[in-house]
C-alpha positions in Angstrom: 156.5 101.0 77.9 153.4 101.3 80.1 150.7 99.0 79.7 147.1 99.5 78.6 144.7 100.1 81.3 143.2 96.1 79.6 146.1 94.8 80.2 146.4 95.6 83.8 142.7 95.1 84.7 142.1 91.5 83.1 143.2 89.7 86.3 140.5 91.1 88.7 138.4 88.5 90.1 135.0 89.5 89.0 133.5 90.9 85.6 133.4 95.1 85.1 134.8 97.2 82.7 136.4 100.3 83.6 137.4 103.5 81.5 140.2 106.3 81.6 139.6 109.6 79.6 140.2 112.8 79.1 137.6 115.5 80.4 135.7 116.3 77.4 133.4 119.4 76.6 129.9 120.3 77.5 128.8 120.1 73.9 124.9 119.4 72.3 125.8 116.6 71.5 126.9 115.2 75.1 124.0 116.6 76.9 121.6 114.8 74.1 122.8 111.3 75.5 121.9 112.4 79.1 118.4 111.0 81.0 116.1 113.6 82.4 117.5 113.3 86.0 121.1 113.6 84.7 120.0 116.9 83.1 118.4 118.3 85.9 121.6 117.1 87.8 123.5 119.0 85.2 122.4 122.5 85.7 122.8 122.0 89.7 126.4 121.9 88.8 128.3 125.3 90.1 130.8 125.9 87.9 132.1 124.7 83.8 134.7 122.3 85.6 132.0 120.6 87.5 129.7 120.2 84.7 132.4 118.8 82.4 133.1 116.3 85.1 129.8 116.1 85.2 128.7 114.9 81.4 132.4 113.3 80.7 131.4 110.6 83.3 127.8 109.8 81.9 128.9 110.0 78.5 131.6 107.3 79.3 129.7 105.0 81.5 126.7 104.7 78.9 129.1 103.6 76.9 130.8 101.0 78.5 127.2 99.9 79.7 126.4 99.5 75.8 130.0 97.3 76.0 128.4 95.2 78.6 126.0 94.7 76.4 123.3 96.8 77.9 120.7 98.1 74.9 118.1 100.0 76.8 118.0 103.1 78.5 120.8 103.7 80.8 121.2 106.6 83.6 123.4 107.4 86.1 121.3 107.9 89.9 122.2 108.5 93.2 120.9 106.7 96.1 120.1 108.4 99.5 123.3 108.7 100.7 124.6 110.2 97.3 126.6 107.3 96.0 126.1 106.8 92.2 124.4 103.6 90.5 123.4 102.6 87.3 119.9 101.9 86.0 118.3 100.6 83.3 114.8 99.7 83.3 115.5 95.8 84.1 118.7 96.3 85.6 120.9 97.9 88.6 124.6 98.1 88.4 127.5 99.9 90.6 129.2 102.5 89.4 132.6 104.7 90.5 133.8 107.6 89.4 137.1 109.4 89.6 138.7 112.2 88.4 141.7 114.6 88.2 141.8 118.2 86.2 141.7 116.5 82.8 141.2 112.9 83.3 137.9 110.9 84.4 138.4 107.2 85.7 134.8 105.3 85.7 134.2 101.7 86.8 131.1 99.7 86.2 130.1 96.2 87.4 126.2 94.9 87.1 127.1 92.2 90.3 130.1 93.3 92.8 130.2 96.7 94.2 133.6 98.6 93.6 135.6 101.8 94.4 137.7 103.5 92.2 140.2 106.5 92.8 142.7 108.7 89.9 145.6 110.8 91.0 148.8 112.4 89.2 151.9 110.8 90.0 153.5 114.2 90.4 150.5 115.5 92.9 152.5 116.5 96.4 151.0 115.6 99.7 151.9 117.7 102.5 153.7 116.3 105.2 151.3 117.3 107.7 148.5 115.7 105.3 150.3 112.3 105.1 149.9 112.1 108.8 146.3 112.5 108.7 146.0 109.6 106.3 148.2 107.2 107.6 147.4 104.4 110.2 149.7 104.0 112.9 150.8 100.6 112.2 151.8 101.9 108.2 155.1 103.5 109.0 156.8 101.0 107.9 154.7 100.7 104.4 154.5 104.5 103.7 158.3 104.5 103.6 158.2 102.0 100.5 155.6 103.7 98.5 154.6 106.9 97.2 152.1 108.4 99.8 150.4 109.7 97.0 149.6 106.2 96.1 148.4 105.2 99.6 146.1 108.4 99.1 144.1 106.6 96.2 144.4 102.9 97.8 142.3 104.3 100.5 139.9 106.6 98.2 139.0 103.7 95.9 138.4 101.3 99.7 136.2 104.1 101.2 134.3 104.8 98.1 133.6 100.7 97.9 132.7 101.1 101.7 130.0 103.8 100.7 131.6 106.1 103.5 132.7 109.0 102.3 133.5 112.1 104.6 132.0 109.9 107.1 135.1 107.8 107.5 139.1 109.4 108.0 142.1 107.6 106.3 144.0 107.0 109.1 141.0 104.8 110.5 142.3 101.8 107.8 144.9 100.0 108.0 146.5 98.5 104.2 148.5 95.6 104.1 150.9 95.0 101.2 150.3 91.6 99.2 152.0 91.5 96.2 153.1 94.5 93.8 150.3 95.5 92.6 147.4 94.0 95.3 146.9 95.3 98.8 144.3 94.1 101.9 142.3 96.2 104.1 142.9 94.9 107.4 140.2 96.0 109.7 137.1 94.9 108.6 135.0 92.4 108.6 134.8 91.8 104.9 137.4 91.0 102.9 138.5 93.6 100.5 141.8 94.4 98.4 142.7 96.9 96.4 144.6 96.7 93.0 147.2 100.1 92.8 148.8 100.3 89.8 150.3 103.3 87.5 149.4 104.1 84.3 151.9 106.7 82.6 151.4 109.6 84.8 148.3 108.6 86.8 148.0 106.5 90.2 144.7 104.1 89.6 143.0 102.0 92.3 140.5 99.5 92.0 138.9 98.3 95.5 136.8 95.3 95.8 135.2 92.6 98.4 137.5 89.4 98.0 134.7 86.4 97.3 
């Protein structure tokens, strides 16, 4: 029996709460609970798909912010490098976002930055692909593991570096700790990542180790 996604995130060591959902619709009723900048954000969106990403995300992260016990205003920015955060008018938090076709995976902290990442179990990655994500001292790991799995390690690590495009997956090196914890091994901070599935999803959580 797989376990629920509390169950598996208790043991971080810092205080968040994180949420995995379905997509939902673009209804009235969504796009009520949205700020003034996340509606004008809104109708930059291209396409339906983008817009239900879009409102699926704020929806859930003003909700866990409410769970956080958060009781004013609460809207989802982006700072000048396009990285999300969370604002209320007396406090900041750091937010990540994730999301397959139907699923949205959201994390929310108000004092440790974090990086998230969501993928289907039963997404392929091309041989050529794996290559351009894997450091040259991981042969040995990527044998052990689903490179699928590695893919989201190093999504949730580069989201928490705040690098984006700007920085290629074969650039880090991961180092296996335990079953479920891994260490980025070429910086100067001290991160890990907790990889773990969840029925049919690969999650990652990555974080700077205190």
């Amino acid at each position: 029996m797989s376990k629920p996604l509390s169950e598996i995130i208790d043991p971080l060591p810092f205080e968040g709460t994180f949420s995995l959902s379905r997509i939902g619709s673009v209804s009235a009723e969504a796009i009520s609970q949205l700020g003034d900048s996340e509606k004008a954000e809104l109708e930059e969106c291209s396409n339906l798909k983008r817009q239900q990403e879009f409102v699926s995300s704020r929806v859930a992260l003003k909700k866990m912010a409410k769970e956080m016990g958060e009781q004013q205003q609460f809207e989802i920015l982006k700072d000048e490098l396009g990285q999300p955060y969370g604002r209320s008018s007396s406090q900041i938090y750091f937010v990540s976002i994730a999301h397959t076709n139907d699923s949205i995976f959201c994390g929310l902290t108000q004092a440790d930055p974090i990086g998230v990442d969501l993928e289907p179990v039963d997404r392929t990655v091309p041989e050529r692909l794996e290559q351009r994500i894997t450091h040259p001292k991981e042969k040995e790991l990527i044998t052990k593991m689903p490179a699928i799995q590695l893919w989201t390690i190093k999504e949730a690590y580069i989201k928490l570096r705040g690098k984006g495009l700007r920085m290629n997956m074969n650039e880090v090196q991961i180092g296996k700790e335990s079953s479920r914890l891994f260490a980025e091994l070429n910086d100067d901070k001290s991160a890990k990542i907790c990889s773990f599935r969840l029925k049919n999803k690969w999650l990652a959580i990555a974080y700077y180790q205190k």
